[in-house]
Legacy VTK file of the C-alpha trace (Angstrom):
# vtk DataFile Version 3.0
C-alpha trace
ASCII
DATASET POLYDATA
POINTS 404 float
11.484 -14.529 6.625
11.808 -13.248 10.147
15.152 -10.893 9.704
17.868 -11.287 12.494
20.646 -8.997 12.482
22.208 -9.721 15.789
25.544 -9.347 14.367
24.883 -5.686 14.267
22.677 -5.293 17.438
19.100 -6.010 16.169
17.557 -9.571 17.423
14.029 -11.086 16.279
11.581 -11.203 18.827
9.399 -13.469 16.605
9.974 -17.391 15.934
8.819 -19.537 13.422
6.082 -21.194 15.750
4.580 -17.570 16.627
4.879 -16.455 12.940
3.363 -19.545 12.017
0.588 -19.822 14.102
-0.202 -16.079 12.935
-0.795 -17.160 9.401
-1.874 -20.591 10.014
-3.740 -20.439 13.157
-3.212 -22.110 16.073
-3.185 -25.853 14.815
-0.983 -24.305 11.717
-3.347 -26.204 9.166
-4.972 -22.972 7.749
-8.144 -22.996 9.610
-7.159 -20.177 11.549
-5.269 -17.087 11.342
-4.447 -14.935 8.652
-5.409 -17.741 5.923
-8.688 -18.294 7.556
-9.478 -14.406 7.429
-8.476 -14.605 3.788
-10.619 -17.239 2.654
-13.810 -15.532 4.745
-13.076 -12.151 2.964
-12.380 -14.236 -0.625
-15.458 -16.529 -0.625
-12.461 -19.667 -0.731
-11.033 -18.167 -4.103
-7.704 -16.600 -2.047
-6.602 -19.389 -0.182
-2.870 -20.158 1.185
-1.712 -23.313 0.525
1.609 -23.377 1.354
3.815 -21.445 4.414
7.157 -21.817 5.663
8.246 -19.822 8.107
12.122 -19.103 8.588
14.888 -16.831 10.727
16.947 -16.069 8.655
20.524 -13.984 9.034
21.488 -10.889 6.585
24.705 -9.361 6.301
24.697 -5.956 8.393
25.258 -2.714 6.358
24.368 0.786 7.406
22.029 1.248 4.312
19.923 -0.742 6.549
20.705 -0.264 10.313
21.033 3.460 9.590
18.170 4.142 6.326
16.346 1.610 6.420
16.603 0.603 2.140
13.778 -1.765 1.246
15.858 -3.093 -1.341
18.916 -3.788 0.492
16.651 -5.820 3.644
15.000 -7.975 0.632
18.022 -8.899 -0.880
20.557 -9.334 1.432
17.270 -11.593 3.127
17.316 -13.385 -0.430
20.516 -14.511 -0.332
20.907 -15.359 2.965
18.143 -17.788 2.419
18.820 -19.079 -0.231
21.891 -20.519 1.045
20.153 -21.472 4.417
17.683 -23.017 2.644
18.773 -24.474 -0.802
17.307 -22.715 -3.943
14.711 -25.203 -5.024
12.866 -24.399 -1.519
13.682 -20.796 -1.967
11.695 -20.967 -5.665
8.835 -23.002 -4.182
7.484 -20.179 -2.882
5.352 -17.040 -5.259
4.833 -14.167 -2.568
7.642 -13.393 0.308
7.616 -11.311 3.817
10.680 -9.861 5.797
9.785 -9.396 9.289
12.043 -6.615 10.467
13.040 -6.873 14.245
12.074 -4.356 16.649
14.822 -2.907 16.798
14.698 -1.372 13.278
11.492 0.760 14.541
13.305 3.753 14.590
14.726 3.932 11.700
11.957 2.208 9.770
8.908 4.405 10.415
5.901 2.241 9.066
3.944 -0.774 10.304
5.081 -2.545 6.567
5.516 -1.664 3.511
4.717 -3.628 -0.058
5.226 -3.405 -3.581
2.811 -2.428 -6.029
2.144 -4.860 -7.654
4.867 -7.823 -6.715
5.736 -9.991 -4.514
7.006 -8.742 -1.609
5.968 -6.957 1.754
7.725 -5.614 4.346
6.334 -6.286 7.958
7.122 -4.563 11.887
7.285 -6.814 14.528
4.529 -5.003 16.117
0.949 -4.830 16.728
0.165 -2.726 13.689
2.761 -4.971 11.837
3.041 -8.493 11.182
0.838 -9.089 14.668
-2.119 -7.710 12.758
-3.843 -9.856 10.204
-5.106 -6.738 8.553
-2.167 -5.021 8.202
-0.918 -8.352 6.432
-3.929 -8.547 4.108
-3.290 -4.807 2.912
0.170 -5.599 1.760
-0.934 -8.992 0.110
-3.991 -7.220 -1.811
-0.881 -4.138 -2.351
0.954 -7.128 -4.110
-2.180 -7.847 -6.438
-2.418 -3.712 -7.721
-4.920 -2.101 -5.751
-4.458 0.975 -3.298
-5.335 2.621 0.375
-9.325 3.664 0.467
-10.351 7.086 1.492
-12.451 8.943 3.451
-13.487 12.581 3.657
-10.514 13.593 1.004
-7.873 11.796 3.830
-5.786 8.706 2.549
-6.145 5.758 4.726
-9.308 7.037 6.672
-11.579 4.248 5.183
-12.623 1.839 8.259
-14.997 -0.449 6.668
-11.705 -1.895 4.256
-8.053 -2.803 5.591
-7.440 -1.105 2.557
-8.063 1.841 5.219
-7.588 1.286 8.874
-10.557 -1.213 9.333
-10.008 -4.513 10.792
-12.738 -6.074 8.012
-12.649 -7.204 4.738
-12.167 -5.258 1.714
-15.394 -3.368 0.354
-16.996 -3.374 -2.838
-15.230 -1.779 -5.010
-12.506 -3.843 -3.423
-13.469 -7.377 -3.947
-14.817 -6.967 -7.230
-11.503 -5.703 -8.881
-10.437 -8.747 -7.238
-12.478 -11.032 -8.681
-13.976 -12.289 -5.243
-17.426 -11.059 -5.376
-20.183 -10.329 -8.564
-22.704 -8.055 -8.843
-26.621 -8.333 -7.890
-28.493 -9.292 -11.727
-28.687 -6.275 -13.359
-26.491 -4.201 -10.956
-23.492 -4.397 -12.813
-23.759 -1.645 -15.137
-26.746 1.089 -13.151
-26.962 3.610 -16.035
-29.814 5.245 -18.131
-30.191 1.688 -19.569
-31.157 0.288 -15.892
-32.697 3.526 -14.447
-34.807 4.424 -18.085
-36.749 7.343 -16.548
-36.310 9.961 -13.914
-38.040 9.558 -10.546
-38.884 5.762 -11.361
-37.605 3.371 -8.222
-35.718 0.094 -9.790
-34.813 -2.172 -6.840
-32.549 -5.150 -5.563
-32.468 -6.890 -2.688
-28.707 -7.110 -1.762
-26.823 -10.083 1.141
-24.344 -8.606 2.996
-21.639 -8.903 1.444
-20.175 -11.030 4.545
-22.622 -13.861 3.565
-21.435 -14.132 -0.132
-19.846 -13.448 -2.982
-22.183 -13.533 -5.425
-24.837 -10.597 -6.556
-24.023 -8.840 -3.458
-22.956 -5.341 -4.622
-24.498 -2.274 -7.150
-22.518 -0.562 -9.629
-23.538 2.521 -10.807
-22.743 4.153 -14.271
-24.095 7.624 -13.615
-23.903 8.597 -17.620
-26.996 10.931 -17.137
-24.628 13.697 -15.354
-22.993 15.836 -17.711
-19.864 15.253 -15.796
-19.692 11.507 -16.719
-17.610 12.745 -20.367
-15.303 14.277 -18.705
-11.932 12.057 -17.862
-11.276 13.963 -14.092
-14.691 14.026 -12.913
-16.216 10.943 -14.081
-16.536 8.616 -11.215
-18.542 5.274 -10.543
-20.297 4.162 -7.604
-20.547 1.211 -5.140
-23.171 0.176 -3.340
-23.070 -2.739 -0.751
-24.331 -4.009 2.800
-21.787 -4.050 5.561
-22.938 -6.139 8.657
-20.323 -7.100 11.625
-20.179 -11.015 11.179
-17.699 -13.509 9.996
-14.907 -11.711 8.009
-16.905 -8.378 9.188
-16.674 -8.857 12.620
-14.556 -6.430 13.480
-16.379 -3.658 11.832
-16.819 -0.688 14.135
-20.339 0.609 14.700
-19.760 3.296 12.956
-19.981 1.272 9.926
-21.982 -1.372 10.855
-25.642 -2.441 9.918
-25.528 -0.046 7.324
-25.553 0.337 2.810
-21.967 1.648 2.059
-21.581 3.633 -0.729
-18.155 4.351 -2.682
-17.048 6.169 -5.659
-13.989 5.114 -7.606
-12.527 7.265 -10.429
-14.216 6.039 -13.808
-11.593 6.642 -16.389
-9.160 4.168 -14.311
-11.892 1.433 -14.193
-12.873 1.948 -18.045
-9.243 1.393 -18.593
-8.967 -1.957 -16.879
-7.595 -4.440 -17.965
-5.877 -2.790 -20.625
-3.611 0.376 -20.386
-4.244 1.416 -17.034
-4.227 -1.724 -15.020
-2.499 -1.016 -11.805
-3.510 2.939 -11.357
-5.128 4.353 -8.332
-9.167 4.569 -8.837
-8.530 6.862 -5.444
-11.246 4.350 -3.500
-13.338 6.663 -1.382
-16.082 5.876 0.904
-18.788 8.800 0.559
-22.177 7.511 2.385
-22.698 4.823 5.206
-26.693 4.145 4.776
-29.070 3.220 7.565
-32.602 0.575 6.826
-35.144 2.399 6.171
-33.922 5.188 4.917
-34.275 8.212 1.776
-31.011 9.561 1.163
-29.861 11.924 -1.234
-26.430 10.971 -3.199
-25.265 14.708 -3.885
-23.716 15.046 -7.047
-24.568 12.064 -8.726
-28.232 13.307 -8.933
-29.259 9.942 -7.373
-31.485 9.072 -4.544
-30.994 5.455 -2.274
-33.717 4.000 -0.373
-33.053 0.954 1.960
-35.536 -1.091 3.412
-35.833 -2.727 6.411
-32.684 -5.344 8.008
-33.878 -8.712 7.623
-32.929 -11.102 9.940
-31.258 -13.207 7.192
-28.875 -10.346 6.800
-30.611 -8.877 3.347
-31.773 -5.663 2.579
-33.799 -4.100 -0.335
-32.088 -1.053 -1.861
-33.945 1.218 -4.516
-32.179 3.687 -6.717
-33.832 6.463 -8.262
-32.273 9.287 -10.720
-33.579 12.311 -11.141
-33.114 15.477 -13.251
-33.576 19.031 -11.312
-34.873 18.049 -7.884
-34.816 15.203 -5.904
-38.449 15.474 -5.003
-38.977 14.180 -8.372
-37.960 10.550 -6.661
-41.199 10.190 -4.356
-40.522 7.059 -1.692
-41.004 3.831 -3.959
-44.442 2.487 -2.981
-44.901 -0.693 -0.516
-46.346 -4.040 -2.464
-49.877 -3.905 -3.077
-51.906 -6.258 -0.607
-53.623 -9.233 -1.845
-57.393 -8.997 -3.907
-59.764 -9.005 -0.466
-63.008 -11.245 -0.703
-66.101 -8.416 -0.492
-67.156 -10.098 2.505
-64.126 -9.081 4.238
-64.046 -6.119 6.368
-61.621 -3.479 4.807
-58.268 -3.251 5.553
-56.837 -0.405 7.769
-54.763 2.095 6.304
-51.418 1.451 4.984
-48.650 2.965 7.321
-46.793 5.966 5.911
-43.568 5.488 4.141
-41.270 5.131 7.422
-38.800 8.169 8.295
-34.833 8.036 7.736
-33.723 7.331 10.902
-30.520 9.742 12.606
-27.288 8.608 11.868
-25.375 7.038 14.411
-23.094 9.776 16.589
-20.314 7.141 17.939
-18.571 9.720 14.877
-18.585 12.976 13.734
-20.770 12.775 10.489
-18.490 13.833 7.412
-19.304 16.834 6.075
-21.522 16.626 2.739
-20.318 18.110 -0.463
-22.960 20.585 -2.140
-24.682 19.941 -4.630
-24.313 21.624 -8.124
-26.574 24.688 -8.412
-29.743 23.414 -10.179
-30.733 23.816 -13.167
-34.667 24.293 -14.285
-35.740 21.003 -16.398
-35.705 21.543 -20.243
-38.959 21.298 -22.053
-37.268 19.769 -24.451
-35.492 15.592 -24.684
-32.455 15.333 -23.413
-29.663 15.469 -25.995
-27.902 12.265 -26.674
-26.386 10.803 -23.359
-22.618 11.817 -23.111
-20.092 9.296 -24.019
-18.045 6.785 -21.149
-14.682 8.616 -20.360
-11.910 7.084 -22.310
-8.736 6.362 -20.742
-6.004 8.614 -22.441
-3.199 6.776 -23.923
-0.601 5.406 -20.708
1.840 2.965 -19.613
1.580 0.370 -17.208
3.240 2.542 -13.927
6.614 0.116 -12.862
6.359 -1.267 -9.438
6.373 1.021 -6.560
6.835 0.606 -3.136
4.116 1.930 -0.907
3.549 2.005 3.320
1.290 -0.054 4.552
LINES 1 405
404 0 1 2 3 4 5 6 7 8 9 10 11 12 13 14 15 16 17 18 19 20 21 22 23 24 25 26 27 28 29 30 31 32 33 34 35 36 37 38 39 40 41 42 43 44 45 46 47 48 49 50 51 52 53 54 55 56 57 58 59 60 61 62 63 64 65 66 67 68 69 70 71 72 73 74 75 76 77 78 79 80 81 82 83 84 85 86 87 88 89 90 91 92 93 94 95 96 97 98 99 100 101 102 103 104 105 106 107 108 109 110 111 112 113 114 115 116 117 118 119 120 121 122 123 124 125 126 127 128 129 130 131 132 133 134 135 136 137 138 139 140 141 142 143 144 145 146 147 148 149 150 151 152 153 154 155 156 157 158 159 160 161 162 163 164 165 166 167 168 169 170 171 172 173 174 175 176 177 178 179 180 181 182 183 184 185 186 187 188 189 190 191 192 193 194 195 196 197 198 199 200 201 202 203 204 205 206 207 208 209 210 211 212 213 214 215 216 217 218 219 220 221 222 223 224 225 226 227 228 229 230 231 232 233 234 235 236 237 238 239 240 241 242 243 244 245 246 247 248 249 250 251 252 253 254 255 256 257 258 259 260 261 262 263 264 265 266 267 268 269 270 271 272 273 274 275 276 277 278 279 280 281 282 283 284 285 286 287 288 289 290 291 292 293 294 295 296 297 298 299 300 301 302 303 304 305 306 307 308 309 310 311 312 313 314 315 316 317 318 319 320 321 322 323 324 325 326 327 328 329 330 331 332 333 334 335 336 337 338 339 340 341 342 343 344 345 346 347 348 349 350 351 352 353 354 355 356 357 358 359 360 361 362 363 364 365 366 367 368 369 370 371 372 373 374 375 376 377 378 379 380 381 382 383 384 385 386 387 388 389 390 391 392 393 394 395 396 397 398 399 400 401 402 403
């Protein structure tokens, strides 16, 4: 609904063609647009099939013009479409946007707003409105119960999700909540079950995630960390290639050609679907891998090894736990070459294990946590593996309205 209150001194500067052609694309059959960029970033499962654009003309009142009230935009926009419109077309549609006119800026300080979860989002008429399809993607995905992505401790500050500021699709942790993507086989669930012993390589050779939905992310359980019983420290991790094509396009360099890595609180996703369904997992983004490279995951006593880019867009990705020291995870070894016939010559020597290359600088590089003070290994077997946090008791949050 594109919101004119001219009565009181605040025109659209939107029509329906222009809105249209924003979440339609330009030949306004969904090829294009905002629907196009959800069906890239979905795999086809989030597709929209049906749009109307309208103006529409709400009664004035100074708990908008002058505060700006969510609730009083929406429903004074309700009911001045439904009698524009008729009430069977008004109940055709499932999800609804007010476009607020540009006028309203001042007194509306956010690019949208949405509520969590609903039906409803609240757009500008600007560029980091209703003119960007990102913007209109986070308040959608708002709609559906999941929140803003993190980085380095700041909300918002995620660029590889437009869950952040990033003009890409969601990440990992993202789509899989969703429902748009799966996990590589036996990636799901990375635990003591997956990784059996310390300083043994297991590895998977992961698409970026642009490619496809399916088996194109690692989730790891880290239930070999003391703090994985505890309900406020537990966290999970995900683990995914990010490369700038398609839906990804868009992805700054920064992020780029690179394994992401996220952690998500643990408790909330143990809780899912059941009592805690539409709390914050506080989505952060904690590592931003190049090929070819041996990094340390502090704090998760966990060491990720990438392999080389391929040219199909696929990259092998080893994981490796260990107990006191990370040295205990020696790089995994290449594949063995072929039997030779003895009346071969001998091949040369095997290239060393190739160096981590230097990050990127287009960015600072975000500070790295330390890691917990180690502790010398026990003689002795580790005692029984600490149980998964369990959710404490809670009710579903009501809906809340959140910026955008």
């Amino acid at each position: 609904m594109i919101l004119d209150y001219s009565a009181c001194g605040f025109a659209p500067s939107l029509d329906v063609d222009t809105v249209t052609r924003l979440y339609m694309g330009p030949n306004r059959d969904g090829n294009g647009g905002v629907a196009e960029k959800f069906k890239q970033c979905s795999y086809g499962k989030f597709n929209i099939r049906y749009f109307q654009a309208a103006v529409v003309k709400p009664a004035c009142s100074i708990a908008i013009t002058s505060g700006c009230s969510w609730w009083a935009i929406s429903s004074g926009a309700d009911t001045a479409a439904k009698a524009q419109l008729g009430l069977p077309f008004f109940y055709n549609f499932t999800y609804y946007t007010y476009v607020v006119p540009p006028g309203l800026q001042s007194v509306c300080p956010w690019g949208g707003l949405s509520l969590l979860p609903g039906k409803q989002t609240w757009l500008q008429s600007s560029s980091y409105g209703v003119l960007r399809w990102a913007t209109i993607m986070q308040g959608t995905i708002h709609n559906f119960g999941l929140y803003h992505s993190w980085r380095n401790g700041w909300e918002y500050e995620d660029y590889s999700t437009p869950m952040g500021r990033g003009d890409t699709c969601p990440n990992a942790a993202e789509i899989s909540r969703l429902g748009w993507a799966t996990a590589a086989a036996g990636g799901g669930e990375v635990n003591t079950g997956v990784l059996t012993a310390p300083g043994t390589y297991v590895t998977w050779t992961l698409p970026a995630t642009y490619i496809t939905g399916d088996n194109n992310y690692l989730r790891v359980v880290p239930n070999w960390m003391p703090t994985y019983g505890n309900n406020t420290l537990a966290k999970h991790l995900y683990i995914a290639l990010r490369v700038p094509k398609a839906g990804d396009v868009g992805m700054s360099s920064t992020y780029s050609n690179r394994v992401h890595i996220h952690e998500v609180n643990a408790t909330m996703e143990n809780g899912f679907p059941g009592s805690i369904t539409f709390c914050d997992r506080k989505i952060q983004i904690i590592n931003m891998i190049l090929p070819n490279t041996r990094q340390v995951v502090p704090g998760y006593n966990l060491v990720v090894s990438t392999g080389a880019l391929t040219s199909s867009d696929t990259i092998q990705v080893s994981l490796c736990r260990y107990e006191a020291s990370d040295s205990e995870c020696s790089p995994p070894s290449p594949p063995s070459p072929p039997p030779q016939s003895p009346s071969m010559p001998s091949p040369e020597p095997s290239p060393p294990f190739p160096k981590p290359l230097k990050p990127s600088r287009s960015s600072p590089k975000p500070p790295s946590p330390k890691p917990p003070p180690r502790k010398p290994p026990s003689p002795k077997p580790p005692p029984r593996k600490p149980p998964s946090p369990k959710p404490p008791p809670h009710k579903p949050p009501p809906p809340k309205i959140i910026p955008i």
